[in-house]
C-alpha positions in Angstrom: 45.8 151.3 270.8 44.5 155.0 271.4 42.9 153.1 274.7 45.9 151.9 275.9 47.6 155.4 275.3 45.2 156.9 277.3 45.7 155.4 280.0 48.9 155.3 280.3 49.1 159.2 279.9 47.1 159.0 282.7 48.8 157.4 284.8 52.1 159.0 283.7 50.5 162.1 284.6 48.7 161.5 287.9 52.5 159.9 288.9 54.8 163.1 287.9 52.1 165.8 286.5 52.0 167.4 289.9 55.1 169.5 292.0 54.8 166.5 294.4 55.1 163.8 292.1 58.4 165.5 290.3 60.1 165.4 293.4 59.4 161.4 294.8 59.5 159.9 291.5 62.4 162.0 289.5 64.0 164.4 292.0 63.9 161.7 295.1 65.4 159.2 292.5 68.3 161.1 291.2 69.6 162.3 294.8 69.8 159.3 296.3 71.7 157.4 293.2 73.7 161.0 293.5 74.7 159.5 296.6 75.5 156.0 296.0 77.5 157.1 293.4 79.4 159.5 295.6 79.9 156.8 298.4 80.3 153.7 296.6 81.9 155.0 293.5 84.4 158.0 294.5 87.4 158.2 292.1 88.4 154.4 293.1 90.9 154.5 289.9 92.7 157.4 290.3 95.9 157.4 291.9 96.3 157.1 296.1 98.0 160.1 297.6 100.6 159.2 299.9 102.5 161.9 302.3 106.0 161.6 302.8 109.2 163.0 304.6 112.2 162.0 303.2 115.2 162.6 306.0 117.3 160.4 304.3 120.7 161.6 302.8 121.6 158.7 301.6 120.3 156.8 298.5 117.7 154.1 299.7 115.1 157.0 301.2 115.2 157.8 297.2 115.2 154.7 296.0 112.2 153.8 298.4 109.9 156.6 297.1 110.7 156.2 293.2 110.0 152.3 293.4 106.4 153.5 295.5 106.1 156.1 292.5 106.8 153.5 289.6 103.8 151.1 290.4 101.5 153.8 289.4 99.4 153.2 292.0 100.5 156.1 294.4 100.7 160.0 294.0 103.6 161.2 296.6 103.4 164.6 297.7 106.6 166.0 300.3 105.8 167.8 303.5 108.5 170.2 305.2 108.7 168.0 308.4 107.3 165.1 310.5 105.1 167.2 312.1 103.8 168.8 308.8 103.2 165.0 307.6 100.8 164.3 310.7 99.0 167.9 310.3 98.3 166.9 306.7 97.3 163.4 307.5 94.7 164.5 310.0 93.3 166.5 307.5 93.1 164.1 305.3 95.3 165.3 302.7 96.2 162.0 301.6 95.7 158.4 302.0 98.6 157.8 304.8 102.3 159.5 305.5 105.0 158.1 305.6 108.1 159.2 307.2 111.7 157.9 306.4 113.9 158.7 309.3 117.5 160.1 309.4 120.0 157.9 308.5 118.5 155.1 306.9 120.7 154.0 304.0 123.2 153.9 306.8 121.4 152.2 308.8 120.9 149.4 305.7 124.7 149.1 305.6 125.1 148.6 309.0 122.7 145.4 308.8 119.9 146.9 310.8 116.5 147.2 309.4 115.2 150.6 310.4 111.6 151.2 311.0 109.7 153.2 308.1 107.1 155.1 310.1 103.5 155.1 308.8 100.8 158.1 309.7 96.8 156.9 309.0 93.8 158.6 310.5 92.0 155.7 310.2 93.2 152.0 308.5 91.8 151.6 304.9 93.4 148.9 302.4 94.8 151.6 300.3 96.5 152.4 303.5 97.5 148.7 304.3 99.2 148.6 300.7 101.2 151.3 301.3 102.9 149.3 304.3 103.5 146.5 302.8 104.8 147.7 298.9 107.0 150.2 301.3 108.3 146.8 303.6 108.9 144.8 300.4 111.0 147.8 299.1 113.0 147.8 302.0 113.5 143.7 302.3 114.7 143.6 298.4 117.0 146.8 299.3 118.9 144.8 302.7 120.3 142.4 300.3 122.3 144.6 297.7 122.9 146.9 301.2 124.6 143.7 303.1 126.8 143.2 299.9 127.9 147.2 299.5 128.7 146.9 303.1 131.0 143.5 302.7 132.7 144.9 299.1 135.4 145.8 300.6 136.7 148.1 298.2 135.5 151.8 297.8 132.9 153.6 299.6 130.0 151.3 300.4 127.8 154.8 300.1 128.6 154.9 296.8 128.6 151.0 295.6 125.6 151.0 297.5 123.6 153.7 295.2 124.9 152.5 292.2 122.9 149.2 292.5 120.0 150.7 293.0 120.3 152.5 290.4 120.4 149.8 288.5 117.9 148.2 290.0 115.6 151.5 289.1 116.0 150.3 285.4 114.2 147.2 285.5 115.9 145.6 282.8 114.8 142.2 284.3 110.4 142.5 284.2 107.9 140.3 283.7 105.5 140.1 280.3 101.7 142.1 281.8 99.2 139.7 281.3 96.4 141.7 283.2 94.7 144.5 280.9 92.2 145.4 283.1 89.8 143.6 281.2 87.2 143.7 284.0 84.5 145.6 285.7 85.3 148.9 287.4 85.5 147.6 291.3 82.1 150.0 292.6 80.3 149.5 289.2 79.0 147.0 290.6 77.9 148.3 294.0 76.8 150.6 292.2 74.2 149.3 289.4 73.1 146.6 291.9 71.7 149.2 294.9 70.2 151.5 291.3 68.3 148.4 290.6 67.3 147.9 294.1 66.0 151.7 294.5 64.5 151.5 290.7 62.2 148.4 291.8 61.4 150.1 295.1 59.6 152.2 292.8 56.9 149.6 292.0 55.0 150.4 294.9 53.9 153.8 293.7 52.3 151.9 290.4 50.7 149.7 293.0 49.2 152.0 294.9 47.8 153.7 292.0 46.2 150.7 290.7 44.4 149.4 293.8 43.4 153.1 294.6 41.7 152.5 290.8 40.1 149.1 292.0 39.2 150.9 295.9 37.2 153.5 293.8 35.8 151.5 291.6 37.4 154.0 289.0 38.9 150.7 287.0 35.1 149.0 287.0 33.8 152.2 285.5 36.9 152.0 283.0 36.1 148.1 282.3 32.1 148.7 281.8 33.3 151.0 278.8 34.5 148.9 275.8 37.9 147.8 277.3 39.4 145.2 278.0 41.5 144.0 281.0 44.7 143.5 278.7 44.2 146.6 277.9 43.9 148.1 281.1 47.3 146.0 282.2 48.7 147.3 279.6 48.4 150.8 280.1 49.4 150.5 283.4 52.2 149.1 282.3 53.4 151.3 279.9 52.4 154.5 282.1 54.6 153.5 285.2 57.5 152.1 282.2 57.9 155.8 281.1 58.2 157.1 284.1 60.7 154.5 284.9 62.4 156.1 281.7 62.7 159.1 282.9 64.2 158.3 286.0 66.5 156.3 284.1 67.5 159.4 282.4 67.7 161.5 285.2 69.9 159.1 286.9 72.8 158.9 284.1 72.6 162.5 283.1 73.4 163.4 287.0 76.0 160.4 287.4 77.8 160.9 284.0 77.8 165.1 283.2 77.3 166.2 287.0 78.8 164.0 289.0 81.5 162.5 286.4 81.2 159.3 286.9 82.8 157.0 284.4 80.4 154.0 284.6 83.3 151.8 282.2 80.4 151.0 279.7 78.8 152.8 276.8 75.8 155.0 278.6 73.2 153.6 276.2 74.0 150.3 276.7 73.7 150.6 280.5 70.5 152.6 279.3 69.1 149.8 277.7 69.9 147.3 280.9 68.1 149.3 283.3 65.1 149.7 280.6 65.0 146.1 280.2 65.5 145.7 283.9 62.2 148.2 284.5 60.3 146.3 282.0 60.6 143.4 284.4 59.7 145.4 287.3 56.5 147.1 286.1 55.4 143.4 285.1 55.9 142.4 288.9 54.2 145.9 289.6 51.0 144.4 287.5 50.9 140.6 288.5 51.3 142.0 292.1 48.6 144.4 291.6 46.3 141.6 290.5 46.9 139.5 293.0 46.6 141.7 295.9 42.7 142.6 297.0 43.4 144.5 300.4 45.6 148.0 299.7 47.1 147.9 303.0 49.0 144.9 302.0 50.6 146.5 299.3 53.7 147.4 301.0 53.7 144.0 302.6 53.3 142.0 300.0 56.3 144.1 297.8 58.7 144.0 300.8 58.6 140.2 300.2 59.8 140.7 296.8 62.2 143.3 297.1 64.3 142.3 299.6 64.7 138.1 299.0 65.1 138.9 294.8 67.6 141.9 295.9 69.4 139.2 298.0 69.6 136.4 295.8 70.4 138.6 292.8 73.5 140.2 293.8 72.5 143.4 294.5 74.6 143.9 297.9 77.4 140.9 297.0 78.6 139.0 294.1 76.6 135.7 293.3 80.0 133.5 293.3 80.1 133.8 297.1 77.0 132.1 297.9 76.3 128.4 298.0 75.0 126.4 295.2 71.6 126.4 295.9 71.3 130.2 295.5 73.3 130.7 292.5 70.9 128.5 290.7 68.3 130.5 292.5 69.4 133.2 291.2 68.9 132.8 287.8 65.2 133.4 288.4 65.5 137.4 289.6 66.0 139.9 286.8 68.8 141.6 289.0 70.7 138.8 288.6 70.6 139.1 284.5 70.7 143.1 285.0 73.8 142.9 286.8 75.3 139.9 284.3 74.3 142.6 281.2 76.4 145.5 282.5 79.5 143.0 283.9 79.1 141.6 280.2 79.3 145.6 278.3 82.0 147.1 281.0 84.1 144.1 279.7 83.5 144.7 276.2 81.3 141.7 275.7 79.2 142.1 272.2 75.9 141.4 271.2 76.5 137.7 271.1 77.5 137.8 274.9 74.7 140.5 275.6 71.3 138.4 273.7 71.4 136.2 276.5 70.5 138.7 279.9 68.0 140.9 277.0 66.4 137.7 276.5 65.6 136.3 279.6 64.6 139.7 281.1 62.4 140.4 277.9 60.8 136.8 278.4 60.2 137.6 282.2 58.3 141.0 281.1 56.3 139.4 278.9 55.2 136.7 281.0 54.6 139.0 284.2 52.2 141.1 281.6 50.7 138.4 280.3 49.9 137.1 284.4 49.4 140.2 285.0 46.4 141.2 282.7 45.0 137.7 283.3 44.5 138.1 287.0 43.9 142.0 287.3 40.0 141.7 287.4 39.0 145.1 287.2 35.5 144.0 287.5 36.3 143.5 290.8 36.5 146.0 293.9 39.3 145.7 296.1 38.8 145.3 299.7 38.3 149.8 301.1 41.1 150.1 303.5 
């Protein structure tokens, strides 16, 4: 055991024990999930902000916005005039503007549909919501408008606003069936490109392994009484914490710095990407055994990064691909990974969870078990 812990120490401190090391394997880690996180994830639940200018003085302008306001969805700030709305929507002050023209209840009653006018930098599907909630306003509001109009009796105006007022109650709804019971929409995006930038990792243990074989340094460490297990497993367990740290780094910055809610308790997502790395630092060992020639290192992991990325769900959901690959699938640890953390941000339980923990514990172990069977450090590698 002391063998084992010596060398992984060594290997934990010849990856991170120097000012260089710090910033590829912890620093260079943390920024760039920093980033996916600030891209991908954003405040995608919070509230849209939509512009407006209401020149309206009549009671469907009102109506319009506090229908937009009730779906919860939209944050409505007022600007002074139409050319205030497009300043602020070319800075970006909100999501689009919109911009209710004069004389538009009137309008209604006359049996015209007026144009609502819509201000967007650029088209985004928060902005093409906005449109259409705003155009299904105004359809339902041409019907109780056509019958104010044709009442006959009293001031349409005022028969007009007095249905939608009454509309604005709601007392006819629908039962919600929809609690949000799902994944947060870039949790995903999110833990699948961590995954893929946590294996990327792999080649740094790699390296370090065949620059042990290269020098000879791992036949030296073989002629002494140890074992190749031994040596596999030291290796493993030096570039697995590492890969814990990293971990760490990464969800401090996302949750405390960044304040990122990830939808899942942080040590259970701790635990996924733990059990995810355990999986990846036994492909970082049976690839290190199988390859003889250093320069094929990089090679030789591209090939695995990128197809089990792919197939795994990393850059799409699984349920869009053909048949084939889904059952594919179920041979990458991403795939499991990603089915671990869609299980927890639902508030799936253990008896969910055993499933994904299991197969990527029986993956580790049998990539370690590989992997210390074909590492032959007896052997030197081919010198570069």
């Amino acid at each position: 055991m002391n063998k084992i812990i010596t060398i992984a120490w060594n290997m934990v401190r010849r990856s991170i024990g120097t000012v260089r090391g710090l910033m590829i394997f912890i620093l260079l880690p943390g920024v760039v999930v920093a980033a996916i996180i600030s891209f991908a994830g954003g405040s995608g639940d919070s509230p849209k902000v939509v512009l407006y200018v209401n020149s309206d003085t009549g009671p469907a302008g009102s109506h319009l916005l506090s229908e937009l306001e009730k779906t919860g969805d939209y944050k409505l700030e007022a600007r002074g005039s139409e050319a205030a709305l497009k300043e602020a929507t070319i800075r970006q002050e909100g999501t689009a503007g919109l911009w209710i023209p004069p004389g538009y209840s009137a309008a209604l009653l006359a049996g015209e549909q007026p144009q609502l006018r819509m201000y967007e930098l650029r088209t985004s599907e928060a902005s093409i919501l906005v449109k259409m909630n705003a155009a299904a306003i105004a359809v339902n509001m041409a019907g109780p408008a056509q019958a104010a109009a044709a009442g006959g009796t009293g001031d349409p105006q005022t028969q007009f606003a007095a249905v939608l007022k009454q509309a604005e109650q709601h007392n006819v709804g629908s039962v919600r069936t929809d609690y949000n019971l799902y994944p947060r929409e870039t949790l995903g995006t999110i833990t699948g490109l961590t995954l893929m930038f946590l294996m990327m990792l792999i080649t740094s243990s790699v390296t370090l392994i065949m620059d042990d074989r290269v020098g000879r340094t791992m036949m030296r460490m073989f002629s002494a009484p140890v074992r190749s297990y031994e040596i596999a497993l030291g290796n493993f367990l030096g570039s697995f914490l590492v890969g814990m740290i990293q971990i760490l780094v990464v969800l401090v910055l996302g949750k405390w710095v960044l304040r990122y809610d990830y939808g899942l308790p942080l040590v259970l997502y701790f635990l996924v990407l733990a059990a995810f790395m355990l999986v990846s630092m036994g492909i970082a060992s049976t690839v290190a055994g199988l390859i003889r020639n250093p320069r094929n290192a990089g090679m030789l992991n591209s090939l695995i990064l990128t197809p089990t990325c792919m197939l795994g769900g990393c850059f799409w959901p699984i349920s869009i691909m053909p048949d084939y690959m889904q059952k594919l699938a179920n041979f990458t640890p991403q795939k499991w990974a990603i089915q671990a953390v869609d299980i927890a941000a639902t508030g799936g339980g253990w008896n969910e969870l055993w499933l994904p923990f299991a197969v990527l514990g029986l993956m580790a172990a049998v990539l370690l078990v590989i992997g210390s069977a074909i590492l032959r450090p007896n052997e030197a590698g081919i010198s570069a």
